[in-house]
C-alpha positions as CSV (number, residue, x, y, z in Angstrom):
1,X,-6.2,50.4,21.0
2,X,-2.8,48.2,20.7
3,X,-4.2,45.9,23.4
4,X,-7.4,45.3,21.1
5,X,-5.4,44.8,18.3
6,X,-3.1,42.5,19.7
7,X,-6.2,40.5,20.5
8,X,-7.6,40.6,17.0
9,X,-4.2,39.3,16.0
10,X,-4.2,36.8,18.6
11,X,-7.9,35.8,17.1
12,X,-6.1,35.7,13.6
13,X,-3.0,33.5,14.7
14,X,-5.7,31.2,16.2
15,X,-7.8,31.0,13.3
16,X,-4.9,30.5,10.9
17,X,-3.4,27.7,13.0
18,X,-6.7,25.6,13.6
19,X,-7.3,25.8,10.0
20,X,-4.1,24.3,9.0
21,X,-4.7,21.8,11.6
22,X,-7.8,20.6,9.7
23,X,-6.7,20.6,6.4
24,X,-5.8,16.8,6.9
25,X,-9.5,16.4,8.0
26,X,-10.7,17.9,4.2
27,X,-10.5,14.1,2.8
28,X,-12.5,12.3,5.2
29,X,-15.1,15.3,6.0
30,X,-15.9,14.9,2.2
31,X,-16.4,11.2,2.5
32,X,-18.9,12.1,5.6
33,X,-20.6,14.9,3.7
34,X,-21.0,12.8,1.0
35,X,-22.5,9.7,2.8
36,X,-24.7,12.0,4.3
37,X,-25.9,13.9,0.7
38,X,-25.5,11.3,-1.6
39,X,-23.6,13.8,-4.2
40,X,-20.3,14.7,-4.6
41,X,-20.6,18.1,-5.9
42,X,-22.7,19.3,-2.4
43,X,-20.3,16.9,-0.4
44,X,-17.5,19.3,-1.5
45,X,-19.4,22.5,-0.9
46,X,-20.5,21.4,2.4
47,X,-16.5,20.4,3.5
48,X,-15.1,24.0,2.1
49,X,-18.3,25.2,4.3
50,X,-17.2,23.6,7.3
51,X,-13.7,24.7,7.2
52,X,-14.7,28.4,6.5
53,X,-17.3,28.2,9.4
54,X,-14.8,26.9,11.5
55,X,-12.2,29.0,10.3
56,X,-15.0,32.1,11.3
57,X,-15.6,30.7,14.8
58,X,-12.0,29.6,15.7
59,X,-12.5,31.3,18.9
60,X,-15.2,29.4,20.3
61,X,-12.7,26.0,20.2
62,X,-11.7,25.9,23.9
63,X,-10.2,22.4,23.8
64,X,-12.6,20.7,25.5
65,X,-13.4,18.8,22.6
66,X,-10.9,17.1,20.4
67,X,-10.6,19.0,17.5
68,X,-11.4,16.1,15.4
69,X,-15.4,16.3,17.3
70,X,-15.4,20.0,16.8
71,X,-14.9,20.1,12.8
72,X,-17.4,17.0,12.3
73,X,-20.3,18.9,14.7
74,X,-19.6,21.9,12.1
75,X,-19.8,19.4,9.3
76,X,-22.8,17.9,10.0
77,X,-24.5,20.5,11.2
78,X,-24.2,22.1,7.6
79,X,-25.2,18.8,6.2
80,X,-28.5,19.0,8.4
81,X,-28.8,22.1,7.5
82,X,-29.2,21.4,3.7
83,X,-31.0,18.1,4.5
84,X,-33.7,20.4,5.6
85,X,-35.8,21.0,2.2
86,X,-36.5,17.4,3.1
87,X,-35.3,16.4,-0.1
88,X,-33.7,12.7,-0.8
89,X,-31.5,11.4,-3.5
90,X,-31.7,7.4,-4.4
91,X,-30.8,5.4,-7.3
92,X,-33.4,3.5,-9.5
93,X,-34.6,0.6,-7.1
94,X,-35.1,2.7,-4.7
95,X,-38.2,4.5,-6.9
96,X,-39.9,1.6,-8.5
97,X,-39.4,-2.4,-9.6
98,X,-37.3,-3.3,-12.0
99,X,-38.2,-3.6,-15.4
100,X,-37.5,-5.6,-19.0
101,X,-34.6,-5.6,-20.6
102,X,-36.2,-5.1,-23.9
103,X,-38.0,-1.8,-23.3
104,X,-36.7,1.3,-24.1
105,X,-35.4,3.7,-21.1
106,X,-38.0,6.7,-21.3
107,X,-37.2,10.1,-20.3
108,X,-34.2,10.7,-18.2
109,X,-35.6,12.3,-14.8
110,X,-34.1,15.6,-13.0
111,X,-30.1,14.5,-12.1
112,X,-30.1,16.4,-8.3
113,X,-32.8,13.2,-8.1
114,X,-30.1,10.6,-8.0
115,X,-27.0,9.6,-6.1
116,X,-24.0,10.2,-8.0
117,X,-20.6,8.7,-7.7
118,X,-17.9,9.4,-5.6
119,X,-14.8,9.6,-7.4
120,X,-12.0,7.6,-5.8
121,X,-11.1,6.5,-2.6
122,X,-8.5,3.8,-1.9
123,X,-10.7,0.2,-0.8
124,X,-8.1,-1.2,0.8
125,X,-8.3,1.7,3.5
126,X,-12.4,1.7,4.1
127,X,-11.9,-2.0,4.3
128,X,-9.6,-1.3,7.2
129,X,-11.8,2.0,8.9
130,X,-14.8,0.5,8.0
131,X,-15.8,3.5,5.9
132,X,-18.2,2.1,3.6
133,X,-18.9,4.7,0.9
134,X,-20.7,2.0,-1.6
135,X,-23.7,2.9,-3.5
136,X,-25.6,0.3,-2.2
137,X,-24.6,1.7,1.8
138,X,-24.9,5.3,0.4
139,X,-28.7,4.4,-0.9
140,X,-29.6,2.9,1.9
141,X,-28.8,5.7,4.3
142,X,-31.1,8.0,2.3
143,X,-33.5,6.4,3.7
144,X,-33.0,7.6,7.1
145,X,-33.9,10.4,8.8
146,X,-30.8,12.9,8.8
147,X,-30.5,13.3,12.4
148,X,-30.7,9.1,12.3
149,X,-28.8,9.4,9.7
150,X,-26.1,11.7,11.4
151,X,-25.8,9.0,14.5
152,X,-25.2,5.8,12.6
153,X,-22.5,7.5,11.2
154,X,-20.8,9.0,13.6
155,X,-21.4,6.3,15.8
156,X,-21.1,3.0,13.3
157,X,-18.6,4.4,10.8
158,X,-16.6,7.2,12.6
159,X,-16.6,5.7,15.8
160,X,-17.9,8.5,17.4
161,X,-18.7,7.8,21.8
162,X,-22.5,8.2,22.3
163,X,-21.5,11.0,24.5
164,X,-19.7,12.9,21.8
165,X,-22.9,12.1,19.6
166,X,-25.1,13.4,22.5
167,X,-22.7,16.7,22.5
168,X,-22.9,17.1,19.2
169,X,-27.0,17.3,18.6
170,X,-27.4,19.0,21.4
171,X,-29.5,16.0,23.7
172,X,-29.5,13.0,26.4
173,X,-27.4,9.8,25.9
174,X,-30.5,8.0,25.7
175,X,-31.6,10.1,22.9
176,X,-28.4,8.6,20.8
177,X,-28.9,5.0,21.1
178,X,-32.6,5.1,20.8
179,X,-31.8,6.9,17.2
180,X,-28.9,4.6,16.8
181,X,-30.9,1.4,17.5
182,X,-33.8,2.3,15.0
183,X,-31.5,3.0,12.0
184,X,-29.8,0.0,12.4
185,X,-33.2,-1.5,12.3
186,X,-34.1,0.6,9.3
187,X,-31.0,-0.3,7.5
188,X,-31.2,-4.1,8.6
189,X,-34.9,-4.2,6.8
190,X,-34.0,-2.8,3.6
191,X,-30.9,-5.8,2.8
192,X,-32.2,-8.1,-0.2
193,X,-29.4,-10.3,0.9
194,X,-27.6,-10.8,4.2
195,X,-24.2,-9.4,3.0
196,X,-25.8,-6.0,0.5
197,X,-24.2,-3.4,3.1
198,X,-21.0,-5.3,4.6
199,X,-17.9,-5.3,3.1
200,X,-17.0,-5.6,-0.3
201,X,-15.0,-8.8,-1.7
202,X,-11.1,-8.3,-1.1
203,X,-9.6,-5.9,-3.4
204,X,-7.5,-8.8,-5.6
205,X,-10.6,-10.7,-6.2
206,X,-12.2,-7.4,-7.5
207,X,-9.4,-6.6,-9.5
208,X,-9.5,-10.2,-11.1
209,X,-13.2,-9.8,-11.7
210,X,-13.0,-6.1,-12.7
211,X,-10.6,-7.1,-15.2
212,X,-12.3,-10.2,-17.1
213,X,-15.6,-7.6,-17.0
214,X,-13.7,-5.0,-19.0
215,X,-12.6,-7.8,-21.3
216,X,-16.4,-9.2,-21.5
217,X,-18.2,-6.2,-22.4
218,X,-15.9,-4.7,-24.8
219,X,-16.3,-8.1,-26.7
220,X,-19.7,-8.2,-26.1
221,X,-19.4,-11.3,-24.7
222,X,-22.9,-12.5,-23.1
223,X,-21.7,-15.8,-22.3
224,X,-18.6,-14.8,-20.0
225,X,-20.9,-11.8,-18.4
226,X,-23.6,-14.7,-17.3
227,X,-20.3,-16.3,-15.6
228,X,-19.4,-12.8,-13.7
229,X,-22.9,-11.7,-12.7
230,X,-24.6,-12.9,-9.6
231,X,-27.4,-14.8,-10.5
232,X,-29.3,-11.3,-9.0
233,X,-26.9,-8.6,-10.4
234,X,-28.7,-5.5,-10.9
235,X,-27.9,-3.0,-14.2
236,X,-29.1,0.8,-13.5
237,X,-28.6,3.9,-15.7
238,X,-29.1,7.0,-14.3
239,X,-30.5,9.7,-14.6
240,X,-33.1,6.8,-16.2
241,X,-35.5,5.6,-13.9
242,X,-35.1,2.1,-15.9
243,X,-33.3,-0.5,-14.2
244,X,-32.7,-4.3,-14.3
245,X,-32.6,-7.4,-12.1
246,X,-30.3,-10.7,-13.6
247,X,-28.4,-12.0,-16.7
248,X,-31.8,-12.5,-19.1
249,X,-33.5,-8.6,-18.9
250,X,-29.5,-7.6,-18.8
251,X,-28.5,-9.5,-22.1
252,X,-32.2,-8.0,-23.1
253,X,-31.1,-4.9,-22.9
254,X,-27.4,-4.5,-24.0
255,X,-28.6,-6.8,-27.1
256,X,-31.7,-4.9,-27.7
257,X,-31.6,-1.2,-26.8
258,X,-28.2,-0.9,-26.0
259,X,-26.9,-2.5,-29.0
260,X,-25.2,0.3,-30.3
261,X,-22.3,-0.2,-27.1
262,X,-20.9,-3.2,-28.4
263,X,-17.3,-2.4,-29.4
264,X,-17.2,-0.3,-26.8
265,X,-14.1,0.6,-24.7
266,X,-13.4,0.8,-21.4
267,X,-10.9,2.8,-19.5
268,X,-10.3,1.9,-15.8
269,X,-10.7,4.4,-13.1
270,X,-12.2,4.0,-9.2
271,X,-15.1,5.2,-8.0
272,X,-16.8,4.8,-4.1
273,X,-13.9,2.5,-3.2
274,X,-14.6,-0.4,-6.3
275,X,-13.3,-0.5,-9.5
276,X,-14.9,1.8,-12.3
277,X,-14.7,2.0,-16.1
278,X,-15.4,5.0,-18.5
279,X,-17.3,3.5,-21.5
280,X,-16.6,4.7,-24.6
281,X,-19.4,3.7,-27.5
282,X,-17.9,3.8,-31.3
283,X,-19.4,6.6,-33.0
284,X,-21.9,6.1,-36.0
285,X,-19.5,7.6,-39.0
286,X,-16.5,5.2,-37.5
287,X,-14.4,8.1,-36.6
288,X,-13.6,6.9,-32.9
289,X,-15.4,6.7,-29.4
290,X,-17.4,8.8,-27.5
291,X,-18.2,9.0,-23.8
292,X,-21.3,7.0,-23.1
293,X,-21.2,6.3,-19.6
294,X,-19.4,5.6,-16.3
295,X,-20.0,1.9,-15.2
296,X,-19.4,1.5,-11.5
297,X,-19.1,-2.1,-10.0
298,X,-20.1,-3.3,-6.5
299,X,-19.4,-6.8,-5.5
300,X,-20.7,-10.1,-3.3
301,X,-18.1,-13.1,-2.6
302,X,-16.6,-13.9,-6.3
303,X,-19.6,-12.2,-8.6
304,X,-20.7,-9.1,-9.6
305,X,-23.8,-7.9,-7.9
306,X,-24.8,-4.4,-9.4
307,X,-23.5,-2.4,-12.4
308,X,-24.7,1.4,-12.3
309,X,-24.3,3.4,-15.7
310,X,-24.0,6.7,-14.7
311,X,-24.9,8.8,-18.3
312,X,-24.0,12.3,-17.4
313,X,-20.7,11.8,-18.9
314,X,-20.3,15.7,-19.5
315,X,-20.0,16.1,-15.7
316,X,-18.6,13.3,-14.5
317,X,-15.7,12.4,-16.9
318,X,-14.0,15.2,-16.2
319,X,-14.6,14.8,-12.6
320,X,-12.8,11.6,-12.8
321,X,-9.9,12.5,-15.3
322,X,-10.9,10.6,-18.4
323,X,-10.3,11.9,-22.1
324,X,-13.0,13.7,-23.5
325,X,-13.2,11.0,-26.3
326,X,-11.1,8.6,-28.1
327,X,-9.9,8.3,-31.7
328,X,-10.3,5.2,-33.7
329,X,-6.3,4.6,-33.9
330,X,-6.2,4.9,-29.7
331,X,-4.8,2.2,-27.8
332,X,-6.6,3.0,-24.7
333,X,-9.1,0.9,-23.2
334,X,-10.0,-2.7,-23.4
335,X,-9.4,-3.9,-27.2
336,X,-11.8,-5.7,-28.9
């Protein structure tokens, strides 16, 4: 009886110590459960559940593995796992064309339909790992197959060796780079433009552009927006379906139905690695600003190439630590 319960306590010591060891690992399994699910909410569920399974298992890590392998073979086994419904999130190009400034959005569609924002993450850092977490990269995975999906990631942005890939799903080396070299082909097809899924522009030149934005749209200033936008920049709105394609159906809209934001403000914040503003819109009886939506920017070279207005301010506001809503005497934010 004291031998088996110097076991068990063995077992527990173990258990205890791996977990601790992969606490460090909670940041970047988020990041890979994310790029994977496309939502932040379900990225953090899937994390906690891979440090509780692995926490649960503890005993089955012999070392022959790094432990690093170990926890992401756990992690994206549970992201598999909830991939398997089959269903996908995408953001509003990736369900139809886009459409004129001057219409009206129509009904917002269900919100665990879209990709949502990831809040954070320091660009200077994915620059260095090569750990894309942009929308646009993030879309385009969702188009793969999550086994597909799985590889490229471990293999392109983790740096995973096909053999630890192989290990990990459970099949043949040539198995890996067979689903390796068709979702690079998958993902190669879907770039409007050569550079859509590389880098981002250096973080200064963001900054710079980031900041005359802010200054742009909380003057409503059309003229200076045409000299930010690329000449293709893209406005979405989810959980609207509605989305736009360059400066005319753009102006169309924020002059036309989206009037009502001028005099907005904007409050700075970061969200998948680029620079990210909660809007505030000036309410109707002049007694401040409410929360109207999160704007994240993505970038090409020295211009703006998509703007996504995320509405579900309720969630995500808190999410990313901005006020609840601003009086009309506040300082915060852009000034008109």
């Amino acid at each position: 009886m004291a031998r088996h319960r110097d076991r068990g306590s063995d077992m527990d010591d173990k258990a205890r110590a791996i977990v601790l060891e992969l606490e460090p690992y909670r940041g970047e399994l988020v990041r890979h459960c994310y790029r994977m699910l496309g939502s932040y909410a379900e990225a953090e569920d899937a994390a906690q559940q891979t440090l509780v399974r692995a926490w649960q298992n503890a005993e089955q890590f012999e070392g022959r593995s790094s432990l690093r392998s170990w926890v992401y073979r756990i992690a994206t086994n549970v992201c598999l796992d909830a991939l398997a419904s089959g269903r996908r999130r995408a953001l509003p190009m990736d369900l139809s064309g886009p459409s004129d400034g001057a219409a009206p959005p129509g009904a917002p569609a269900d919100s665990a339909l879209w990709i949502g924002p990831l809040p954070g993450d320091d660009p200077a850092a994915s620059a260095m790992t090569g750990e894309s977490v942009r929308l646009a990269f993030v879309a385009a995975l969702q188009h793969l197959p999550p086994k597909q999906r799985a590889t490229l990631l471990l293999r392109d942005v983790l740096s995973f060796s096909a053999r630890e890939v192989a290990d990990l799903h459970g099949c043949t080396l040539a198995s890996v780079n067979s689903a390796l070299q068709r979702a690079r082909a998958t993902l190669a097809g879907r770039r409007d433009r050569a550079d859509e899924l590389g880098l981002p522009a250096p973080g200064g030149t963001q900054q710079v552009l980031a900041e005359r934005y802010a200054t742009a749209f909380s003057r409503y200033d059309m003229e200076e927006l045409g000299l930010l936008l690329h000449v293709d920049a893209t406005l979405s709105l989810p959980p609207y379906a509605k989305w736009m394609r360059g400066m005319a159906d753009i102006k169309s809209w924020l002059t036309g139905p989206a009037v009502g934001c001028r005099g907005s403000r904007l409050i700075p914040t970061m969200a998948n690695s680029s620079p990210a503003f909660g809007q505030y819109r000036p309410r109707t009886d002049g007694t401040g600003y409410e929360p109207w939506a999160l704007q994240v920017l993505e970038f090409s070279g020295d211009r703006i190439e998509s703007i996504t207005a995320f509405r579900d301010t309720a969630l995500l506001f808190p999410l990313f630590g901005l006020p609840g809503h601003l009086s009309g005497e506040a300082r915060l934010g852009v000034p008109t």
